[in-house]
Wavefront OBJ file of the C-alpha trace (Angstrom):
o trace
v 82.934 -13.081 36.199
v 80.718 -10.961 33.814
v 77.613 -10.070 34.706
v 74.585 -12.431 34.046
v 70.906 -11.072 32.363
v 68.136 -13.729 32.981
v 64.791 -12.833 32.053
v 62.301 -15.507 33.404
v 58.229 -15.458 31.459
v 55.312 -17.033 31.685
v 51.478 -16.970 32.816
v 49.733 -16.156 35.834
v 49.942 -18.827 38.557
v 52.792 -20.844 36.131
v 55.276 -19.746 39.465
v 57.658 -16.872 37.511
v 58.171 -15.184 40.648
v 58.997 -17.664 42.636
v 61.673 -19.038 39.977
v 63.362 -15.765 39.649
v 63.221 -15.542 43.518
v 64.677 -18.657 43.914
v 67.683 -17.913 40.751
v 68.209 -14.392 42.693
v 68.950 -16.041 45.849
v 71.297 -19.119 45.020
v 73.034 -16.090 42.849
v 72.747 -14.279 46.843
v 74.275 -17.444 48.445
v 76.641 -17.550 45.756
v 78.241 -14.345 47.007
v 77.133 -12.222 43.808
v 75.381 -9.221 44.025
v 72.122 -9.213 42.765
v 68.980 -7.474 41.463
v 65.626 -7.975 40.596
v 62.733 -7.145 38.817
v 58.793 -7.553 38.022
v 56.160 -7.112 35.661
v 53.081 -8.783 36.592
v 50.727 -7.195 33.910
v 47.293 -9.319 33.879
v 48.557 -11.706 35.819
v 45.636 -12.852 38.144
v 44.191 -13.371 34.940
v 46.702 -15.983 33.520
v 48.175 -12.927 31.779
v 51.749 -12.585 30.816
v 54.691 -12.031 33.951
v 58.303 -11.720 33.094
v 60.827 -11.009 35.976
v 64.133 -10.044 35.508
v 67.095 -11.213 37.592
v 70.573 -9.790 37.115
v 74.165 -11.105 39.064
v 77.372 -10.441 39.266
v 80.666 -8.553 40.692
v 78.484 -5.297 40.678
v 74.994 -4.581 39.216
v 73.257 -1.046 39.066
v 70.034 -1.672 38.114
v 67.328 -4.563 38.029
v 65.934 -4.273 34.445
v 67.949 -6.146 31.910
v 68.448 -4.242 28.808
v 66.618 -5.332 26.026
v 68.717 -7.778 23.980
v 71.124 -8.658 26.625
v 69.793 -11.341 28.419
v 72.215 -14.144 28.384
v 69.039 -16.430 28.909
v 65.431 -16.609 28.536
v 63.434 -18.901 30.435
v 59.879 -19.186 29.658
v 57.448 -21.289 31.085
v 54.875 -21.306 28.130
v 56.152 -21.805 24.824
v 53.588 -18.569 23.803
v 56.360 -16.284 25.954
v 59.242 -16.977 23.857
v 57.873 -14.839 20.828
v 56.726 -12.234 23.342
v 60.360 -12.103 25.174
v 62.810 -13.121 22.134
v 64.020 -9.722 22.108
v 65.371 -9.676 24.859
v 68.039 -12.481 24.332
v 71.692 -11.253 22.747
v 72.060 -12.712 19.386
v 72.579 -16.158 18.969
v 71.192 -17.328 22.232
v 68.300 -20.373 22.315
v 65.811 -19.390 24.928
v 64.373 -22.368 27.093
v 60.885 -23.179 27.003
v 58.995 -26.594 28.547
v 59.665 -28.188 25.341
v 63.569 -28.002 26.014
v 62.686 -30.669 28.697
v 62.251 -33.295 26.010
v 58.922 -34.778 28.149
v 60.855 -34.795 30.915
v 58.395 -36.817 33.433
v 58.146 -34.531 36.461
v 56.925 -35.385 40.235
v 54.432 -32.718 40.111
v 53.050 -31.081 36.985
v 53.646 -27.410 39.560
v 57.162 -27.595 39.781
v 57.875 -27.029 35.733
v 59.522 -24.055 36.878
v 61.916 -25.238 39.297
v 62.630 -27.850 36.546
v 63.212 -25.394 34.258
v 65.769 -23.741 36.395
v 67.375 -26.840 36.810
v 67.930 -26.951 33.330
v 69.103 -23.080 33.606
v 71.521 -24.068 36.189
v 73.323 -26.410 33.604
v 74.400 -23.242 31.404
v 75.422 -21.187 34.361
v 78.645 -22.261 35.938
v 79.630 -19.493 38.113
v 76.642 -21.071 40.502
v 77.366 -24.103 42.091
v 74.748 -26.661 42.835
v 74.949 -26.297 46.280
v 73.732 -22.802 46.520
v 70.668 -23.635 44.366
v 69.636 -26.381 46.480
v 69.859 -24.168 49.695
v 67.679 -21.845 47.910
v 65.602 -24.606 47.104
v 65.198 -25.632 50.723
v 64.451 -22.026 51.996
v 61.811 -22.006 49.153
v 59.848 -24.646 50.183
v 59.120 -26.720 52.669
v 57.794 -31.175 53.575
v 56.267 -32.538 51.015
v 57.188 -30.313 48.029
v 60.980 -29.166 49.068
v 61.361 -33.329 47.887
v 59.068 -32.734 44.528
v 61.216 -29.665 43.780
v 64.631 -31.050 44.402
v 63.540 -34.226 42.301
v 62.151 -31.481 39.608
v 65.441 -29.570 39.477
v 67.798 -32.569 39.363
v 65.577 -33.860 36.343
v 66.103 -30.632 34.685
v 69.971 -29.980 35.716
v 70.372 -33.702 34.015
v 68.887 -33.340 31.291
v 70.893 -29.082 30.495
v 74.030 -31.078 31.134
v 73.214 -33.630 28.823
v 72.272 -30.861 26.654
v 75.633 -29.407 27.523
v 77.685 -32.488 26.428
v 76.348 -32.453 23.378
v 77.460 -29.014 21.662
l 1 2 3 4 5 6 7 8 9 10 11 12 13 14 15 16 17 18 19 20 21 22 23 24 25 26 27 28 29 30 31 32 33 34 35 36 37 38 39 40 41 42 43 44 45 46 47 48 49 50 51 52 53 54 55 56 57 58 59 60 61 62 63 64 65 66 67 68 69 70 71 72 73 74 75 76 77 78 79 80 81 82 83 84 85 86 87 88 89 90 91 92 93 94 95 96 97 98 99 100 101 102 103 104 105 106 107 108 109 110 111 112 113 114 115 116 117 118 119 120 121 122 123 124 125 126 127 128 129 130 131 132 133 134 135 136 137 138 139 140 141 142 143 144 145 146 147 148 149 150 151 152 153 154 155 156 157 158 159 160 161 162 163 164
């Protein structure tokens, strides 16, 4: 398996951290070695935060290289012009919109939804180890909202999927 650049962006309080935590440890439970990174910036302020999350057979450092991230995940469409550099050629990045209106348990979980969708593109991580990270991310009431969150977005990147 080649290594995999993810570069996850958004606002303050839209939950970046805790997505890339979450992608860095299914990636963990997946048996890859992995490494992370974070730039919080303004972000108690609703100011930009990007996060960087590398896996694979053997990764060196946490910052992906600027246009080498395989995917860019952004939780407000505003990040995608802000982070577009940072995809290799030819790859779409993923913003809210990519969810077609997706309707989602809680209006908070957008970014486990949007690493649902994620998951859809990135095969070498089986569903299994992303909803054990999942259930060591959260716990009652909203481990359910978040499961139901990514399976709405894992649908809905497959469907995506089919369709290329």
């Amino acid at each position: 398996m080649k290594n995999v650049n993810v570069v996850i962006a958004g606002l303050g309080g839209q939950g970046v951290i805790k997505a890339s935590d979450i992608l860095a440890d299914a990636a963990f439970r997946a048996g890859f070695d992995v490494k992370k990174s974070e730039l919080h910036g303004m972000s108690q302020r609703g100011g930009s935060v990007s996060s960087d999350v590398r896996f694979g057979a053997g990764i060196l450092s946490p910052m992906v290289p600027e246009g080498e991230a395989d995917a860019l995940v952004a939780l407000d469409k505003d990040q995608v012009a802000v982070n577009r550099h940072m995809l290799r050629p030819g790859v779409a990045p993923l913003d809210p919109d990519s969810l077609g209106g997706a309707k989602l348990p809680d209006r908070k979980s957008l970014n486990v939804a949007m690493l649902g969708l994620l998951s859809a593109g990135l095969e070498d991580l089986p569903e299994s180890a992303w909803l054990e990270a999942l259930d060591a991310a959260f716990s009652g009431g909203a481990a359910a909202a978040n499961r139901e969150a990514f399976r709405t977005g894992r649908s809905i990147g497959e469907a995506i999927k089919e369709k290329a």
